[in-house]
VEXBA-977519 format. One line per 2 residues: number of its first residue (from 1); their letters; for each residue x, y, z of N, C-alpha, C, O. Coordinates in pm, 1 decimal. Example, Ala and Ser with C-alpha at 12.3 -4.5 7.8 and 13.67 -1.06 7.14 Angstrom:
<sites>
1> AS> 1319.0:-569.0:780.0:1230.0:-450.0:780.0:1320.0:-330.0:780.0:1423.6:-331.9:846.5; 1285.0:-225.0:708.0:1367.0:-106.0:714.0:1290.0:3.0:787.0:1340.9:113.8:803.9
</sites>
This chain:
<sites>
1> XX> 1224.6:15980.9:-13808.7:1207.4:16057.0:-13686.5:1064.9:16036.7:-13636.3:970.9:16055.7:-13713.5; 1043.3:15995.3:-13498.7:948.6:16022.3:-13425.6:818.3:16036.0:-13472.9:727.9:15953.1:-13483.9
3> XX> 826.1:16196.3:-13507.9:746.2:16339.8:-13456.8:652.3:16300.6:-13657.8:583.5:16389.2:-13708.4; 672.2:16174.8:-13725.5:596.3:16208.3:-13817.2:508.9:16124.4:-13821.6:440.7:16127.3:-13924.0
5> XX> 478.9:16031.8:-13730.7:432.5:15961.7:-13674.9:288.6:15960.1:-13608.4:287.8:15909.9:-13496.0; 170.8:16003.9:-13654.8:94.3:16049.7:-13530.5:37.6:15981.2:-13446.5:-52.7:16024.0:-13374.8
7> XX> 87.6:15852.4:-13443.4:71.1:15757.4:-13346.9:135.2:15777.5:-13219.8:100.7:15764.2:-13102.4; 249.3:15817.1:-13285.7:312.0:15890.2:-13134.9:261.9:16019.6:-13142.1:159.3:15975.7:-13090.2
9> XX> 241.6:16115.9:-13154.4:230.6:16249.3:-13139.1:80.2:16285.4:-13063.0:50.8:16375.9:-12984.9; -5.7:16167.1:-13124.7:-115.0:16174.8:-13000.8:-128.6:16172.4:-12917.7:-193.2:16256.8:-12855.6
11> XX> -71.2:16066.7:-12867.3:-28.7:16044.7:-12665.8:14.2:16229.1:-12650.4:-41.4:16284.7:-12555.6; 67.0:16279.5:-12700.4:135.9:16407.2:-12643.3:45.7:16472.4:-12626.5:54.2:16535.2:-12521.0
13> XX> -92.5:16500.1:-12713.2:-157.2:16578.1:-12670.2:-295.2:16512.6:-12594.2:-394.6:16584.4:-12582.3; -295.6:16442.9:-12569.0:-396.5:16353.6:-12489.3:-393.3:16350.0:-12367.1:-471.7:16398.3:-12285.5
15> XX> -274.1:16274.8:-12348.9:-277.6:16221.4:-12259.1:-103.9:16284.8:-12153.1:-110.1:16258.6:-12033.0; -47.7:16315.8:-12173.4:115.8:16317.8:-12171.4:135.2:16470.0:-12152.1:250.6:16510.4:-12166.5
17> XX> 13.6:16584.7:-12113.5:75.3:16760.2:-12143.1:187.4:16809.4:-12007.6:190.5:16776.4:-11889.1; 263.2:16891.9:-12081.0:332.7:16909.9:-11995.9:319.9:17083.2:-11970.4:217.7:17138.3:-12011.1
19> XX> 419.7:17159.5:-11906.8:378.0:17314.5:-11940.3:372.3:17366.0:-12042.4:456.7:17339.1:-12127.8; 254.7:17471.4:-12070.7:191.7:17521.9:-12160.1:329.2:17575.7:-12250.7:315.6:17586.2:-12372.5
21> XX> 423.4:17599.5:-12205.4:491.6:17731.6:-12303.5:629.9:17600.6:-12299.4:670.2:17541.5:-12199.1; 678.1:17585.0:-12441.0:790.7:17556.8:-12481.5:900.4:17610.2:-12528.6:872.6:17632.6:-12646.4
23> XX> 1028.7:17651.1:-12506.2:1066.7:17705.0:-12480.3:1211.0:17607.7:-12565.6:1274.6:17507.0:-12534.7; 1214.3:17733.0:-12718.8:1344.6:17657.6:-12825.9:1459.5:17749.5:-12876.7:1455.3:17872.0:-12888.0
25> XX> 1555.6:17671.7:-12903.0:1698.1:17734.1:-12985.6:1652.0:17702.4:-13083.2:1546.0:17639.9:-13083.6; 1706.7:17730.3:-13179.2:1653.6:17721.4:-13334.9:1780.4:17648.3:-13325.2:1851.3:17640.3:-13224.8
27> XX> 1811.8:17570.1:-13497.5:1981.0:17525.0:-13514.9:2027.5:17620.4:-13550.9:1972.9:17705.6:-13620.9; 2188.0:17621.9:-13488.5:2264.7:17719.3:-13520.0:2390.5:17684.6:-13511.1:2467.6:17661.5:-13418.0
29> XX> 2399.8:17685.5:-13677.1:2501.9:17658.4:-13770.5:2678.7:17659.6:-13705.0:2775.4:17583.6:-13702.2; 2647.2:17776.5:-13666.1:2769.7:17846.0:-13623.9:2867.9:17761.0:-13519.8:2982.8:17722.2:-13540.9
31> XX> 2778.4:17742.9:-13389.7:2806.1:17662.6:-13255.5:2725.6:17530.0:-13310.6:2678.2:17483.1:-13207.2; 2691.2:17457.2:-13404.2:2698.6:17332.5:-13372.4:2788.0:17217.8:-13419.4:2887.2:17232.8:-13490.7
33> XX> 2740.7:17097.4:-13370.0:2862.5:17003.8:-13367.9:2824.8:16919.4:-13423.6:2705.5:16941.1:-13444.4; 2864.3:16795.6:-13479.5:2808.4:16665.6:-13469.4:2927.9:16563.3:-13410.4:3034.5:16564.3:-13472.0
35> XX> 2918.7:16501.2:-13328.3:2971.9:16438.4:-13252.1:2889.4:16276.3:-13188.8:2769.2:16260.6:-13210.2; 2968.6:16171.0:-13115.2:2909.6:16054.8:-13071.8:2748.6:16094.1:-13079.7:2664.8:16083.7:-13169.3
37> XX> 2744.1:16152.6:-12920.4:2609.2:16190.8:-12889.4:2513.2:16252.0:-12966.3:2392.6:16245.2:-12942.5; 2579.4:16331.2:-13087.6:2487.5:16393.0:-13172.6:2495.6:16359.4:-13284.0:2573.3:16415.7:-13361.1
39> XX> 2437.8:16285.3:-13311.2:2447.5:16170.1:-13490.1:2375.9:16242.2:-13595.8:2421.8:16232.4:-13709.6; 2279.0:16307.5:-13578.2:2172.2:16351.9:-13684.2:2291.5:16496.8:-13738.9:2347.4:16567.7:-13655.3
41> XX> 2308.6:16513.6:-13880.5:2330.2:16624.2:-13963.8:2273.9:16757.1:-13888.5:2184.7:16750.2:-13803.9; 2342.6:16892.7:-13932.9:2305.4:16997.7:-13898.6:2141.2:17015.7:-13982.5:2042.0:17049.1:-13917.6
43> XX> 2136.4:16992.0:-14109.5:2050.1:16953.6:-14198.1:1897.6:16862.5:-14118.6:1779.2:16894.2:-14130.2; 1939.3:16780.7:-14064.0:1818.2:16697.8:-14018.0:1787.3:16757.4:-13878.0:1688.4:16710.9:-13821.3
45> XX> 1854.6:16848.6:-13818.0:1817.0:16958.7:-13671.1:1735.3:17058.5:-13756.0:1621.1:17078.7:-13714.7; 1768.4:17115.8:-13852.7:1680.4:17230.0:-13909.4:1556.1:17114.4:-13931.9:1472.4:17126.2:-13842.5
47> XX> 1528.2:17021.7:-14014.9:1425.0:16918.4:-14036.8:1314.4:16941.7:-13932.3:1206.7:17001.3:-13935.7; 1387.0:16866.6:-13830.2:1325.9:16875.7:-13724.1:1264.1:16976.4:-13625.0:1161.6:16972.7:-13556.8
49> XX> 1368.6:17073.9:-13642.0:1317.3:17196.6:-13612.2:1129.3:17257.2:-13638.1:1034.0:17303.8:-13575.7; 1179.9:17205.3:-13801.0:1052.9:17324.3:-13832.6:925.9:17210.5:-13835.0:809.8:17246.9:-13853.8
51> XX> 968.9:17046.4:-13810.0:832.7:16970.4:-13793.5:802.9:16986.6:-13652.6:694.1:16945.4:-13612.2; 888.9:17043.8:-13567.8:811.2:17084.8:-13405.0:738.9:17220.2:-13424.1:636.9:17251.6:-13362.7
53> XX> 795.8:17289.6:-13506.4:739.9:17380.6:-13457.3:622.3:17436.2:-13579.9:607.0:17546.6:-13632.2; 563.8:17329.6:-13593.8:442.2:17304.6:-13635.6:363.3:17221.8:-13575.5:243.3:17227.7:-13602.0
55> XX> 404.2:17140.9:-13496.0:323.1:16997.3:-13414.6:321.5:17120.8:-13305.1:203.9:17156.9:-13301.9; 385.2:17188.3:-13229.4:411.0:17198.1:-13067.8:235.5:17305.0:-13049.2:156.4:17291.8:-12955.9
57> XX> 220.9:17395.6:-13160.8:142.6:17477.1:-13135.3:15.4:17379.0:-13183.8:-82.7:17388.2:-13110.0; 4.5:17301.3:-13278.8:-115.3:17210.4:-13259.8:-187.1:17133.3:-13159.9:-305.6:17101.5:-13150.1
59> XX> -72.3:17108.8:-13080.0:-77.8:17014.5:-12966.6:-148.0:17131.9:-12881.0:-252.0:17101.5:-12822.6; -94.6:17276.4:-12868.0:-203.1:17334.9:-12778.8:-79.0:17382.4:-12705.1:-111.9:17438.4:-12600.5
61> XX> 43.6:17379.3:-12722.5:169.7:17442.9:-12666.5:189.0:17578.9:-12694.3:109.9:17577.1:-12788.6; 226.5:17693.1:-12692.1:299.2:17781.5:-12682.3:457.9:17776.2:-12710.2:543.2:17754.3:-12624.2
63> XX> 483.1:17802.9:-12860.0:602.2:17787.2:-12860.7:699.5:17905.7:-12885.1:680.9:17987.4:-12975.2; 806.4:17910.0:-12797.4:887.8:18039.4:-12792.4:1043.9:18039.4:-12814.2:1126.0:17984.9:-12740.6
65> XX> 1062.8:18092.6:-12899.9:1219.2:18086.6:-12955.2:1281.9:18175.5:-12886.3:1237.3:18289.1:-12869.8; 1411.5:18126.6:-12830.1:1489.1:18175.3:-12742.0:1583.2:18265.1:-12849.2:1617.0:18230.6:-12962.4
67> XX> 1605.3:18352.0:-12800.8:1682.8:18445.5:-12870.5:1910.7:18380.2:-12935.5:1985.4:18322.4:-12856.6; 1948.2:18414.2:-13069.0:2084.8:18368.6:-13044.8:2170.8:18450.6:-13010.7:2211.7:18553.7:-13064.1
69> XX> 2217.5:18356.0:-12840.6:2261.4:18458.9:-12771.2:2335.0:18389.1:-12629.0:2263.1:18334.1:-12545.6; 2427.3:18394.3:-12617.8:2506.9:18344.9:-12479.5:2374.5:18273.3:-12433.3:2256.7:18278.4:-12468.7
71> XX> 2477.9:18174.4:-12297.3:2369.1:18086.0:-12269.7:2285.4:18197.8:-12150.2:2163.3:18202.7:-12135.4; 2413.1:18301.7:-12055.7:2331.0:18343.0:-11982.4:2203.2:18435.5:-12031.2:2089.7:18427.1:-11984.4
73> XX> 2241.8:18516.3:-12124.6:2109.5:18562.5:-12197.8:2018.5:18496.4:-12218.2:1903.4:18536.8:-12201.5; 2048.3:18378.3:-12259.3:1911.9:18324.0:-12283.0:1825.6:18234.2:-12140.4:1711.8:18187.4:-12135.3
75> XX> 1907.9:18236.6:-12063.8:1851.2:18159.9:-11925.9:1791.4:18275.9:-11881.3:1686.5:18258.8:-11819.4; 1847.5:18442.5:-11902.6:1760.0:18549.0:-11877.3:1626.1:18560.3:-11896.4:1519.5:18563.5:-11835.0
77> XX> 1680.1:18565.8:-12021.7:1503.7:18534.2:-12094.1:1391.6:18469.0:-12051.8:1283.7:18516.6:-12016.4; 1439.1:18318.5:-12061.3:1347.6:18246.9:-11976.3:1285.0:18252.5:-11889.7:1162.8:18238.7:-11884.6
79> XX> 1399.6:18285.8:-11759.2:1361.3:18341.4:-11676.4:1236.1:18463.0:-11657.2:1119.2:18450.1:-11621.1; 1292.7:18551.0:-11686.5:1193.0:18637.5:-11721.6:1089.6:18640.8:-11775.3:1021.0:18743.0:-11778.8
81> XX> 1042.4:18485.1:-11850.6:910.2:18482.4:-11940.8:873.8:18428.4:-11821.3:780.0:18484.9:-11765.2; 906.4:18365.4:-11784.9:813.8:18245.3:-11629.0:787.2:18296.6:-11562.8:673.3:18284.5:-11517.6
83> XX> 887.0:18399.5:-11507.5:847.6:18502.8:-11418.6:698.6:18633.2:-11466.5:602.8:18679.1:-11404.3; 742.9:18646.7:-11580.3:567.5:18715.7:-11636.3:447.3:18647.7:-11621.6:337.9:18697.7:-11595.2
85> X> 475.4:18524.3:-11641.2:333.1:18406.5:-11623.9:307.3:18398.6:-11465.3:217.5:18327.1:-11420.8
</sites>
């Protein structure tokens, strides 16, 4: 993966920032799939999971876990955080 890389992970904070606050689902077991489009194990989403969300706040991001919860709840949320900023 990518993200262990810090050859790549530098450009991200250099040069490449995008908005301050990131904005994540955690994996969840329950609703996920693996399918064509989604090749990586439920196992290697948790992986990954927790190597972002150790890079995202280094990089100087703000990272915010979306609550598990319908999608409109959670587009609420969002909403509502952007709207506070």
């Amino acid at each position: 993966m990518a993200t262990k890389d810090d050859t790549v992970t530098a450009p991200l904070h250099e040069e490449w920032r995008y908005h301050p606050s990131v904005f994540v689902v955690e994996p969840w077991r329950e609703i996920f799939v693996q399918d064509d489009e989604r090749r990586h194990s439920f196992e290697d989403a948790v992986e990954e999971f927790d190597r972002l969300s150790a890079l995202y706040p280094k990089l100087g991001y703000e990272w915010l876990t979306l609550p598990r919860a319908s999608v409109e709840e959670r587009a609420d949320v969002l909403l509502a955080t952007l709207s506070a900023n």
